[in-house]
C-alpha positions in Angstrom: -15.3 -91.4 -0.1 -15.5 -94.1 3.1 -17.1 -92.8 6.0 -17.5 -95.7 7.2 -17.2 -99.2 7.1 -20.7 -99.7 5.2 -21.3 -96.6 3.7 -20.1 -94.0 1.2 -20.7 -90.5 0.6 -20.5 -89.1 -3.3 -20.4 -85.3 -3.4 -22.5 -84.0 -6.7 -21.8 -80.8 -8.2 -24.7 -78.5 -10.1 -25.9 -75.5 -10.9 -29.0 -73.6 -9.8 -30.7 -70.8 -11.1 -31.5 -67.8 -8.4 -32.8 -65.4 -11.6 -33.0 -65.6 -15.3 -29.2 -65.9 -16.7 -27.4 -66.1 -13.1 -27.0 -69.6 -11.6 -25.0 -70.3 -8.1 -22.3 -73.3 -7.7 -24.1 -75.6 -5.4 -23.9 -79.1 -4.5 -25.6 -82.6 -2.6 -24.3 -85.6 -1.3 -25.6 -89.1 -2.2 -24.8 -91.9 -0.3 -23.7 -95.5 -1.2 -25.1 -98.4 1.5 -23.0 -101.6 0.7 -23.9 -105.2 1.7 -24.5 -108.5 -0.6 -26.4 -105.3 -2.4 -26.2 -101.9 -2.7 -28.7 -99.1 -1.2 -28.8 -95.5 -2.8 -29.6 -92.6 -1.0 -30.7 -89.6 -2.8 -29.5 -89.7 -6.4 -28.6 -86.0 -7.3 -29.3 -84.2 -10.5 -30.0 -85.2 -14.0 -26.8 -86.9 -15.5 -24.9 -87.4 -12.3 -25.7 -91.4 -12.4 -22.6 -92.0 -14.2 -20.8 -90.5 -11.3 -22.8 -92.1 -9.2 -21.9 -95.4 -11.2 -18.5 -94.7 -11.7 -18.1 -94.5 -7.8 -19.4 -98.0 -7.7 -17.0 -99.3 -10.1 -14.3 -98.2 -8.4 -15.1 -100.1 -5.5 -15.2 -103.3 -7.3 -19.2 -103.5 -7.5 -20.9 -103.2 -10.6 -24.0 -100.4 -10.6 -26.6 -103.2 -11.7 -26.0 -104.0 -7.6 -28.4 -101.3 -6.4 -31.4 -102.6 -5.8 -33.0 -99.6 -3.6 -33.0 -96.1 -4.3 -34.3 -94.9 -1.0 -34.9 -90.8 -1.3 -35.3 -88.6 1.5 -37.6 -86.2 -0.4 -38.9 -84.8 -4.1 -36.9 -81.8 -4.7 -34.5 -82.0 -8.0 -31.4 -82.2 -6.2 -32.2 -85.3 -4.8 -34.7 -87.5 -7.5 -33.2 -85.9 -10.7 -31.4 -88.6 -11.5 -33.4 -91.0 -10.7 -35.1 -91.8 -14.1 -31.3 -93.1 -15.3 -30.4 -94.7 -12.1 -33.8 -96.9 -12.6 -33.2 -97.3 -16.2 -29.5 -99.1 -16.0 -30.0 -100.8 -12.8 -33.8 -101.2 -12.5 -33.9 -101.2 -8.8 -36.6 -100.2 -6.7 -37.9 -96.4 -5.4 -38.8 -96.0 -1.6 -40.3 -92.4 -0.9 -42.2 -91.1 1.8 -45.9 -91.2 1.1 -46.0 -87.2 1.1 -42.9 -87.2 -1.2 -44.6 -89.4 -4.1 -47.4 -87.3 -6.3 -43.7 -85.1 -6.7 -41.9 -87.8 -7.9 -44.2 -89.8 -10.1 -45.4 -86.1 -11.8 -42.4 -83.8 -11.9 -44.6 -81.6 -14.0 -46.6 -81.3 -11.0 -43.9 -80.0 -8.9 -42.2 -77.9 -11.3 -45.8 -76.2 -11.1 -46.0 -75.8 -7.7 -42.5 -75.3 -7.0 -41.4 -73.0 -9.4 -37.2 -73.6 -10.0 -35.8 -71.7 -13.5 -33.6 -74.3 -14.3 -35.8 -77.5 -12.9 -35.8 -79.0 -16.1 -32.8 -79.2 -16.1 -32.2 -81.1 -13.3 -35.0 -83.4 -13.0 -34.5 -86.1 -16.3 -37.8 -87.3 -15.6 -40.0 -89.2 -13.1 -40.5 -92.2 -11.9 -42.5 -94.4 -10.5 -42.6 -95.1 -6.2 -42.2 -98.8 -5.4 -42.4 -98.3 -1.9 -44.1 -95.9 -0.3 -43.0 -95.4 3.3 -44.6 -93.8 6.5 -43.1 -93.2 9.7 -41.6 -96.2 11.4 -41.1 -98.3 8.3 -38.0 -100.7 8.0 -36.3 -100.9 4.6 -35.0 -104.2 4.6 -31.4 -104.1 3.2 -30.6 -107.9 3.2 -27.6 -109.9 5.6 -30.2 -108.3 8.6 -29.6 -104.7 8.0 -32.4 -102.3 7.9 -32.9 -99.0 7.2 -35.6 -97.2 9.9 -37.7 -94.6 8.5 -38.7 -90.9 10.4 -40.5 -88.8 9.1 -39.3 -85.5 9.7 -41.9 -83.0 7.6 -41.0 -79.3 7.3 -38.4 -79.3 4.8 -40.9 -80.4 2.9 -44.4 -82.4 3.5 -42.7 -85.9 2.3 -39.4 -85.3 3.7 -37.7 -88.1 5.9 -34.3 -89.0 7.3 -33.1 -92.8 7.9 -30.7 -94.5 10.5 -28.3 -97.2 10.0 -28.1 -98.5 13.3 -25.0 -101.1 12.7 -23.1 -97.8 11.8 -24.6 -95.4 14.0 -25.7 -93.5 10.7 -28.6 -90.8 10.4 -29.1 -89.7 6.9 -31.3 -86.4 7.4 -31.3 -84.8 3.3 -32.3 -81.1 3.9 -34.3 -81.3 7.1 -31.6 -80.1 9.2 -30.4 -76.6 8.2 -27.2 -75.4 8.3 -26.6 -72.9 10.6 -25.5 -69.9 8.5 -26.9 -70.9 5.3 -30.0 -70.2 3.4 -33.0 -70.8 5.1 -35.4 -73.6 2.7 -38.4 -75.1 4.3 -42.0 -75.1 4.2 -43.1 -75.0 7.5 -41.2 -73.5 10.3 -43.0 -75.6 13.2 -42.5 -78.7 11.8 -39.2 -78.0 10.9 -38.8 -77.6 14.5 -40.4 -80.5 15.8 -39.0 -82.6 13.3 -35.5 -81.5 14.3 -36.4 -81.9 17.9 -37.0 -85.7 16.9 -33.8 -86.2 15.7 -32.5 -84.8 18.8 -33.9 -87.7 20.9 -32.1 -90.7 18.8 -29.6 -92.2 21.4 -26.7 -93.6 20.1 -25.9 -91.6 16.8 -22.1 -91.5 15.6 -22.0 -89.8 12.1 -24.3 -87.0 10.4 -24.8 -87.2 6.7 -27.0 -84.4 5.7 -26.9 -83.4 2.3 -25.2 -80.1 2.8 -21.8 -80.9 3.7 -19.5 -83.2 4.7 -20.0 -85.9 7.5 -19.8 -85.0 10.7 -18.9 -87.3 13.9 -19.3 -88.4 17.1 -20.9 -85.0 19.6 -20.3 -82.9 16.4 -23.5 -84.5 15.8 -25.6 -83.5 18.5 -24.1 -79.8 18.5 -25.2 -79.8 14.9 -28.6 -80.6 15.4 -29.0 -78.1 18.4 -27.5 -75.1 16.3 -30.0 -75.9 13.7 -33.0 -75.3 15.9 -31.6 -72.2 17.0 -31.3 -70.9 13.8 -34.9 -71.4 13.3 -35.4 -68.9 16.0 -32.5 -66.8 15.0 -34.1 -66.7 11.3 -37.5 -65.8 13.0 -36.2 -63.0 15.0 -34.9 -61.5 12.1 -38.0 -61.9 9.6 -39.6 -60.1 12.7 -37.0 -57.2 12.8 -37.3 -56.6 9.6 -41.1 -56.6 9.1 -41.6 -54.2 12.0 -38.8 -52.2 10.3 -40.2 -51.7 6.9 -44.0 -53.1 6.8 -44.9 -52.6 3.4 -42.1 -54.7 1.4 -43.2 -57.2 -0.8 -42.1 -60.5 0.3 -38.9 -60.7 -2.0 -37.4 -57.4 -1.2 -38.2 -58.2 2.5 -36.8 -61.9 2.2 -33.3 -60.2 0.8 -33.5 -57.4 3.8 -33.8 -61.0 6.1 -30.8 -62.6 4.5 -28.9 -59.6 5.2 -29.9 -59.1 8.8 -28.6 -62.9 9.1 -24.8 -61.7 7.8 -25.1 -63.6 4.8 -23.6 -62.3 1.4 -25.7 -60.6 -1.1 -27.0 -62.4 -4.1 -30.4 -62.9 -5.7 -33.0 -64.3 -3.0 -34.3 -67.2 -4.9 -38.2 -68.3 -4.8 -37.5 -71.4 -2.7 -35.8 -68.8 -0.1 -38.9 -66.2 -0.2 -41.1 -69.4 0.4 -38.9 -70.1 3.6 -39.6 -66.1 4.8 -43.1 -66.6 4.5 -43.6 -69.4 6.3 -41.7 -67.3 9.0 -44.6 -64.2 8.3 -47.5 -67.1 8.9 -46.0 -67.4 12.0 -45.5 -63.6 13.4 -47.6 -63.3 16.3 -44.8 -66.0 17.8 -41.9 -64.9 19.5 -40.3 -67.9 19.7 -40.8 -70.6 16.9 -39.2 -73.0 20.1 -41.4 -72.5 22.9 -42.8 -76.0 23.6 
């Protein structure tokens, strides 16, 4: 699909597990950058290169044209196809600093971020050709760049990108969709990463790996419901704990997802995670008091 005139968003079914024998329908977007060559954002989930690759095709290009795979963070939904991306077109890996002992040791993550079905959708890792920190450019070619924030909370490494010549921020999963399940690490950089984003002047399309684009002020208004969410997440993870003080942190994480409206299904660890780094945070009334 075109967004526009540079870039092109590839929607990626897959499948993850909440508890053993039940998976969910979910899906990410990766994202197509074309000039004299090709940059990759995010990648998806094991397999899904030859989508990826078939995309290309069908805009005249052939996939050995990518020559950066830029990824806005380690989780499996956006490096697990990596490995076969590499392999056909052997381009190079940019990662956040943060982001890299995930993606070079997916063992390591699978350990410390427990997913049933990781294995699954992770084919392998691979190795960081450039690791990025806050403020880096990734040069493109014909002038373009891609500018580099990093906007921890999500996760330690996580970073979105802007494509000035489009108006373009690329965000992956640091800004939450209002309404949707609630996956980050740390609440208070979540916040101030979001808060960054806020500040960029000039932005005219929103690709965040959750849904479609979105345009123009649609942008902005995006970006400010996801920081009240934060709060409105808190406020609930506070409710609930002074409600019933002795849940263990699963039961209370599925009593929090209630209290937020949304439909019941199994809380998965990556959601519990999210809850507790809401229950570090108790003795604050609001996560976004400067």
């Amino acid at each position: 699909m075109q967004v526009t005139e540079h870039i092109h968003a590839i929607k990626i079914p897959f499948k993850l597990s909440v508890e053993p024998g039940r998976t969910v329908d979910r899906f990410v977007y990766a994202y197509l950058i074309l000039g004299k060559e090709i940059c990759l954002i995010d990648c998806g989930v094991s397999s899904t290169e030859k989508m990826i690759f078939d995309c290309v095709r069908e805009l005249d290009r052939d996939p050995k044209e990518i020559s950066m795979l830029a990824l806005t963070h380690s989780h499996p939904d956006h490096i697990g196809g990596s490995q076969g991306v590499v392999r056909e077109c052997g381009c190079q890996v940019a990662a956040h600093v943060d982001a890299q002992p995930w993606i070079e040791d997916v063992e390591r993550q699978s350990r410390e971020r427990p997913i049933a079905n990781f294995h699954s959708l992770v084919a392998g890792p691979v190795k960081v050709d450039v690791a990025l920190r806050d403020g880096d450019e990734l040069d493109l070619g014909d002038g373009r760049v891609l500018e580099v924030v990093h906007t921890p909370g999500h996760s330690r490494g996580s970073i979105s990108f802007i494509f000035r010549e489009d108006g373009a921020l690329f965000t992956g999963d640091v800004v939450p969709m209002a309404g949707g399940l609630p996956i980050y690490e740390d609440i208070f950089s979540s916040v101030r990463s979001v808060r960054q984003l806020a500040r960029i002047e000039g932005l005219k399309v929103l690709f965040a790996s959750w849904d479609d684009p979105h345009y123009g002020d649609r942008v902005y208004e995006l970006i400010d419901e996801a920081l009240h969410y934060f709060q409105r997440t808190h406020e609930a993870v506070r409710k609930v704990t002074a409600n019933f003080p002795s849940l263990d942190a699963k039961e209370l994480s599925s009593r929090v997802l209630k209290e937020l409206g949304l439909p019941e299904t199994a809380t998965p660890t990556i959601v519990v995670k999210s809850i507790e780094a809401h229950l570090r945070e108790l003795r604050h009334e609001d996560v976004l008091k400067d």
